[in-house]
C-alpha positions as CSV (number, residue, x, y, z in Angstrom):
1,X,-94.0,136.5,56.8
2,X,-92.3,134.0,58.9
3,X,-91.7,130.4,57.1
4,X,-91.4,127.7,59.6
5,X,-90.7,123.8,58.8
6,X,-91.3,122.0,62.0
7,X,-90.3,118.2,61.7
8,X,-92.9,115.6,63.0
9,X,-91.3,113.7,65.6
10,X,-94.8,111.9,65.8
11,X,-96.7,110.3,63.7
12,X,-100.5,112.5,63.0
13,X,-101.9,109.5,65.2
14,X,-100.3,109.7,68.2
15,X,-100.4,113.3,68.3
16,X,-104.1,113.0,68.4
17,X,-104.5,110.1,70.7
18,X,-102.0,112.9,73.3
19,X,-104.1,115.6,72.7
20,X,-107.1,113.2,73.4
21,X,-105.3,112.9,76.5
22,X,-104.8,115.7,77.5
23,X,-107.4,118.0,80.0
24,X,-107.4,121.2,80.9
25,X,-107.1,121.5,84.9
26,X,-109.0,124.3,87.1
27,X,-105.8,126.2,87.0
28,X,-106.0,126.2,83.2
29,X,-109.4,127.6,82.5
30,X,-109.0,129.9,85.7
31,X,-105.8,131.6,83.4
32,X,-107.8,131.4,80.4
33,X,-110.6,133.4,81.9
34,X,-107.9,135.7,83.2
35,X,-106.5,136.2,79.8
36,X,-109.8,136.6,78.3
37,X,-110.7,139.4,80.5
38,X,-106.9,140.9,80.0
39,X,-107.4,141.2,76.5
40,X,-110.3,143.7,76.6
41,X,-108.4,145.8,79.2
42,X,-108.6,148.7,77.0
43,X,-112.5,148.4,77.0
44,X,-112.5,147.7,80.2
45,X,-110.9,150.3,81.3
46,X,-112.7,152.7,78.8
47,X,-116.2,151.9,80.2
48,X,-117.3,150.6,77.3
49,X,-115.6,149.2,73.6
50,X,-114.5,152.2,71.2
51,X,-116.3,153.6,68.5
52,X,-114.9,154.5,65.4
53,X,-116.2,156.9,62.4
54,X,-117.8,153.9,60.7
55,X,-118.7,151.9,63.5
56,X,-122.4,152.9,62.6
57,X,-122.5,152.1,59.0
58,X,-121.7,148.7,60.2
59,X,-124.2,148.3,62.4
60,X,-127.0,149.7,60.7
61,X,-126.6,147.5,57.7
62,X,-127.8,144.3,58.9
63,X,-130.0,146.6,61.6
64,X,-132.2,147.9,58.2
65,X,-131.9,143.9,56.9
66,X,-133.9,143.3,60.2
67,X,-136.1,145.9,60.0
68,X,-137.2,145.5,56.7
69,X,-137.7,141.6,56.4
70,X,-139.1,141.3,59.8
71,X,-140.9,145.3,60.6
72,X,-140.4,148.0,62.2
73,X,-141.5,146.0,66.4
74,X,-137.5,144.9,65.7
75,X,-136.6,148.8,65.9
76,X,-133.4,149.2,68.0
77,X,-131.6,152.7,68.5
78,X,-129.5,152.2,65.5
79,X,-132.7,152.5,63.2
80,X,-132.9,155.1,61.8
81,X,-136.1,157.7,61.5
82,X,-136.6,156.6,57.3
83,X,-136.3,153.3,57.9
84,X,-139.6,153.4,60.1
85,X,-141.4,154.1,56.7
86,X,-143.2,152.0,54.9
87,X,-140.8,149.0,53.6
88,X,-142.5,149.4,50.1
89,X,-141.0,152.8,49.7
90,X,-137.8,151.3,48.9
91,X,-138.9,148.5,46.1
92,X,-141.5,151.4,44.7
93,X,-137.9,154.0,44.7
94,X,-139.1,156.6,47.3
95,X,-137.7,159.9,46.5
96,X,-138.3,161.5,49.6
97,X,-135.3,163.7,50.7
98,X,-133.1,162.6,52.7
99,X,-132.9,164.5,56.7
100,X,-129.1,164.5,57.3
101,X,-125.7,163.8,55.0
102,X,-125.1,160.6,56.6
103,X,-127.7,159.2,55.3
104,X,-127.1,160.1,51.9
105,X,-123.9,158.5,52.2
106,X,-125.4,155.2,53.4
107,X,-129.3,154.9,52.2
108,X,-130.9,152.2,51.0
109,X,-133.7,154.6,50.4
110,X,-131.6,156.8,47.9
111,X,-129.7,154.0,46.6
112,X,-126.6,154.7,48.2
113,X,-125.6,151.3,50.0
114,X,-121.6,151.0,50.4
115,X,-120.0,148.0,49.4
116,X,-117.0,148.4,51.6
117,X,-118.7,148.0,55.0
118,X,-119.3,144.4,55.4
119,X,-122.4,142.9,56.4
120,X,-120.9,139.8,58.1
121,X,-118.3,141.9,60.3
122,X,-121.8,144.3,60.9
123,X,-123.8,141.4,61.9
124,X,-121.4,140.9,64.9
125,X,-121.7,144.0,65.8
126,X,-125.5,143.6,65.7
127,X,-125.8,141.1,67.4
128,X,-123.5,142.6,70.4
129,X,-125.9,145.5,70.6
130,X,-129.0,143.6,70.8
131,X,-127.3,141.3,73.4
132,X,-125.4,143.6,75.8
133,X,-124.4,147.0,74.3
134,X,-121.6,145.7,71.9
135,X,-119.5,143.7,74.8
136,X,-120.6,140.9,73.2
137,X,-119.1,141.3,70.0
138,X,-115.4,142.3,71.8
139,X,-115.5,139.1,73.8
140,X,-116.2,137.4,70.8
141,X,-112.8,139.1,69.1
142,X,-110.9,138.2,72.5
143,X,-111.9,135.0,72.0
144,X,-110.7,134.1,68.7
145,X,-107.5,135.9,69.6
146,X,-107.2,133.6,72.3
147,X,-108.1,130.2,70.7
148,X,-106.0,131.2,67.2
149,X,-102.9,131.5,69.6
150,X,-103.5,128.8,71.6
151,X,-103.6,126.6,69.1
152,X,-100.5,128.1,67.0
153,X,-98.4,128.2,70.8
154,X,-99.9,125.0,71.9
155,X,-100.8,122.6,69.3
156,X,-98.6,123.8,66.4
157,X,-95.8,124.7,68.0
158,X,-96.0,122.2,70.9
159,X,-94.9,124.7,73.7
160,X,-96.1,124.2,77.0
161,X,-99.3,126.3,78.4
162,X,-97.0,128.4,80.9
163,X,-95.6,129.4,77.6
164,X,-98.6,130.6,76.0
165,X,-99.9,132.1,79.1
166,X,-96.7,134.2,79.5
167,X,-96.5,135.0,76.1
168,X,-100.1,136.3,75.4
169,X,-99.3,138.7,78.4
170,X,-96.5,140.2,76.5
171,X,-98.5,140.7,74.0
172,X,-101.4,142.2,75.2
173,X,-98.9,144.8,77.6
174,X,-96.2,145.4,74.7
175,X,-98.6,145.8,71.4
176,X,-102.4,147.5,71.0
177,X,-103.8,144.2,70.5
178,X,-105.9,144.9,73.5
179,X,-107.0,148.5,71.7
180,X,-107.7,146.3,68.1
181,X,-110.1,144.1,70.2
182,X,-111.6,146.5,71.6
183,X,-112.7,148.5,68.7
184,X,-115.7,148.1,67.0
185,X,-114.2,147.4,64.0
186,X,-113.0,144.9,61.6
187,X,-109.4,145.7,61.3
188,X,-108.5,143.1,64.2
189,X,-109.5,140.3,61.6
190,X,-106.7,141.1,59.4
191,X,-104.2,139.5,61.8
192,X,-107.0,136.4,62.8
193,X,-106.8,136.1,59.0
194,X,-102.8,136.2,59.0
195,X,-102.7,133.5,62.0
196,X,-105.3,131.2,60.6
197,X,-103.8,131.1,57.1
198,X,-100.4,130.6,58.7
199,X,-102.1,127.3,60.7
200,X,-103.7,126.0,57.8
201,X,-100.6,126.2,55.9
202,X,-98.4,124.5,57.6
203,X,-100.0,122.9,60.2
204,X,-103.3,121.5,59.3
205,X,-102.0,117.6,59.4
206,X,-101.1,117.7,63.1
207,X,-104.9,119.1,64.1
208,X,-107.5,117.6,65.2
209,X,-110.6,117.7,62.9
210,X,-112.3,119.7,65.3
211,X,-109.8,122.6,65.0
212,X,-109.8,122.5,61.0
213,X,-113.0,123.1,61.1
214,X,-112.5,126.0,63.8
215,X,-109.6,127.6,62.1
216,X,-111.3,126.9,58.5
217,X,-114.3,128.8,60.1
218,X,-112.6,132.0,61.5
219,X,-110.2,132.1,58.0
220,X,-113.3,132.4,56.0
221,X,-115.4,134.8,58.5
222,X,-112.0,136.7,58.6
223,X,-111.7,137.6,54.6
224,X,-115.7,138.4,54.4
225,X,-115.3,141.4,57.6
226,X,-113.4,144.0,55.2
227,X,-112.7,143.5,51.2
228,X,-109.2,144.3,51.4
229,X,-109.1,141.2,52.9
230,X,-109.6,138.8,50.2
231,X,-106.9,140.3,48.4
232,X,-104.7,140.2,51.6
233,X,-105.8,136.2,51.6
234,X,-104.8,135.9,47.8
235,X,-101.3,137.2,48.7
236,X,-100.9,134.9,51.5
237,X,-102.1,132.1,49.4
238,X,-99.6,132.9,46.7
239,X,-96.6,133.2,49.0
240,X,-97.4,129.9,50.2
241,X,-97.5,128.3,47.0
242,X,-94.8,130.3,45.7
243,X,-92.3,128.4,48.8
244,X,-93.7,125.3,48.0
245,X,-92.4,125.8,44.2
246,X,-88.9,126.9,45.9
247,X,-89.0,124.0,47.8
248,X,-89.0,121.7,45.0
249,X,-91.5,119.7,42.5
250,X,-91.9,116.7,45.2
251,X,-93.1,119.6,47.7
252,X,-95.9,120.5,45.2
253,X,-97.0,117.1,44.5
254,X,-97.2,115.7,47.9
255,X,-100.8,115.2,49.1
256,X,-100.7,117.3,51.8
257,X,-99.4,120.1,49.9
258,X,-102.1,119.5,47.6
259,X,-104.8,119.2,50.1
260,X,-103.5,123.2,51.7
261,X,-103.2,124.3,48.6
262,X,-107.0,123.0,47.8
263,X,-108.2,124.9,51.5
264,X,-106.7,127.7,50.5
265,X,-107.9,127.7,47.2
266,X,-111.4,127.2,48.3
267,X,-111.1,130.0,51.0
268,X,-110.6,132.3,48.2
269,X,-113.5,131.2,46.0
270,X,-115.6,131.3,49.0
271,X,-114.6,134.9,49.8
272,X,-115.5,136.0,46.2
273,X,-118.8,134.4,46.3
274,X,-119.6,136.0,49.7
275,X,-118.8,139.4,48.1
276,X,-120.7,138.8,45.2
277,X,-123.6,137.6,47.2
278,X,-124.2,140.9,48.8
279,X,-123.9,142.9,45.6
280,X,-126.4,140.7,44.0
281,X,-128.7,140.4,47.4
282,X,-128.8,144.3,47.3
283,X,-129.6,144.5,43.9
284,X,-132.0,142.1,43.8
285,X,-134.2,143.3,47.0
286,X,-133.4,146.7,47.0
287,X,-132.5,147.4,43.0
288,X,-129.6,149.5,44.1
289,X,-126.0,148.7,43.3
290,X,-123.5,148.9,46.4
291,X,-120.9,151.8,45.6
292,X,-117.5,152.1,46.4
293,X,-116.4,155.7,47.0
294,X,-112.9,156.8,45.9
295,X,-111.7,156.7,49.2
296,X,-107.6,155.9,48.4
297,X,-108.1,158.8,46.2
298,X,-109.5,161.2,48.2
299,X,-106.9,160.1,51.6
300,X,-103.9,160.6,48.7
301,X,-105.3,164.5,48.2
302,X,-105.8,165.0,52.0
303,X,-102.1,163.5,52.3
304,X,-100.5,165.9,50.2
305,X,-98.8,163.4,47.0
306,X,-102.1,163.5,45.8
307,X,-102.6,167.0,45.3
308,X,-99.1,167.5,44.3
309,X,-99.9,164.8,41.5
310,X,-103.0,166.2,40.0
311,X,-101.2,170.2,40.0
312,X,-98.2,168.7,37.9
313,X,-100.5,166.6,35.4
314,X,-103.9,168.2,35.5
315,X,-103.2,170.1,32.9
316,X,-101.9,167.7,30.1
317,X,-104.1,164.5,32.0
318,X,-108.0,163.9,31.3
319,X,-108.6,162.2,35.2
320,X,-112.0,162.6,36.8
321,X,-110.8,164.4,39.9
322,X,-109.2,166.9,37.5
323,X,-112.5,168.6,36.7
324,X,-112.7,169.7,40.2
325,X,-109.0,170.2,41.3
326,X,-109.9,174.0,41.5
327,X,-111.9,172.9,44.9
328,X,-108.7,171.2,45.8
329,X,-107.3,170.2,48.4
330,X,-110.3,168.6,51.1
331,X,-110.2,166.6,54.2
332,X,-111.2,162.9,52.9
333,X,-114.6,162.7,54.3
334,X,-115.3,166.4,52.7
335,X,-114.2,164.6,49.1
């Protein structure tokens, strides 16, 4: 993390009335456009966005969601064959066998619904594949990418748009920030998170309302996409206030310190209420309880320091995974 005091050489006012001002010329939204296309060159270039191993399980979370509330004429490919069934299997606990492992994995008709595959992030996805084959849902991750650093390049740190324009080239040629957008996955939101905090921090005074609310917006959708995020959110949260404790009492009392420290605050409350919200909508309509597999346990085994751990402290140590460390060591999806 990166701590950066900028001094306000103008009041929050002016600013504003400038930015009021200011327009964005042909040229401008002609180099946005081009930037917006740039940043999916990896899908682009692919034929299509990537899929990853769990790309499915997010998309056939809110897919069944549909299904179920609204029937089976809302079918897309992504459904699959058990959810077809009669909807009352589920609330009446269908035992019918399930046709292939995946689905045992991820069932709400066995009561196996994971907890660690967001529905928001899934509901993106969703909607991309009911729209145009998921190319929705990357331009939709380009474009917060494009708008969070516009506004940190541009309206934070006041550099001009040839700046920005330059500078998201770099990025998307030096880094994989074009191969992040392009996945279908959440991991991309981690560093929208990261920005948006950042901007809220220290910045939110010199925005216009319009891009609180934008950057308040894509902060909170951020931390709901994966549920490492919330804790990633709490860290940033604490490092900010920690600095402001460094800084010096008057730095904590100030209003506007207050007022970040009360966004940030309700960011996190907000996350914990959308997690809870889907454990408590799942066991409410479905009567299951989302699991979380021991998935850090079983990629430490796969790794090696795992392993090594449970063969020097099986013996004297009563863990779970000690019962079947003769079956020891397994790939992480095997585990």
């Amino acid at each position: 993390l990166i701590y950066i005091e900028i001094p306000h050489f103008h009041s929050k006012s002016k600013y504003l009335a400038d930015w009021n001002k200011a327009r964005l010329s042909f040229g401008h939204l002609l180099a946005l456009f081009v930037l917006l296309t740039g940043s999916a060159w990896a899908a682009l270039i692919n034929g299509q966005p990537f899929f990853m191993a769990d790309t499915s399980a997010y998309v056939r979370g809110p897919d069944f969601a549909v299904v179920y509330f609204l029937g089976n004429k809302f079918a897309t490919s992504w459904t699959q064959d058990r959810t077809l069934q009669k909807n009352g299997d589920i609330a009446h606990g269908s035992s019918a066998s399930p046709t292939t492992n995946d689905s045992v994995l991820n069932s709400p008709f066995d009561k196996a619904v994971l907890a660690g595959r967001s529905i928001f992030y899934g509901a993106l996805l969703y909607a991309g594949h009911v729209a145009d084959h998921f190319w929705l849902s990357i331009s939709v991750q380009a474009a917060i990418f494009l708008y969070l650093c516009y506004t940190f390049v541009i309206k934070c740190l006041r550099f001009s748009f040839a700046a920005y324009f330059w500078t998201t080239i770099a990025v998307l040629i030096a880094t994989p920030a074009s191969f992040y957008i392009s996945f279908l996955m959440p991991d991309v939101f981690a560093s929208f998170l990261i920005l948006g905090v950042i901007i809220l921090a220290e910045f939110w005074d010199s925005l216009p309302s319009r891009d609180q609310i934008l950057v308040f917006a894509i902060v909170l959708y951020s931390e709901l996409t994966h549920a490492t995020y919330l804790l990633l959110l709490v860290c940033l949260a604490s490092t900010f206030l920690c600095l402001r404790f460094v800084a010096g009492k008057g730095a904590i009392k100030s209003g506007s310190t207050l007022k970040r420290i009360g966004l940030l605050f309700a960011l996190v409350l907000t996350g914990i209420a959308g997690a809870l919200s889907f454990t408590f909508g799942t066991e409410l309509i479905l009567h299951a309880d989302p699991i979380r597999p021991p998935y850090v346990t079983a990629r430490l085994i796969a790794d090696g320091p795992g392993y090594r751990f449970l063969q020097e402290n099986c013996a004297t140590k009563s863990y779970m995974v000690c019962k079947y460390v003769s079956r020891l060591p397994k790939p992480s999806d095997t585990f």
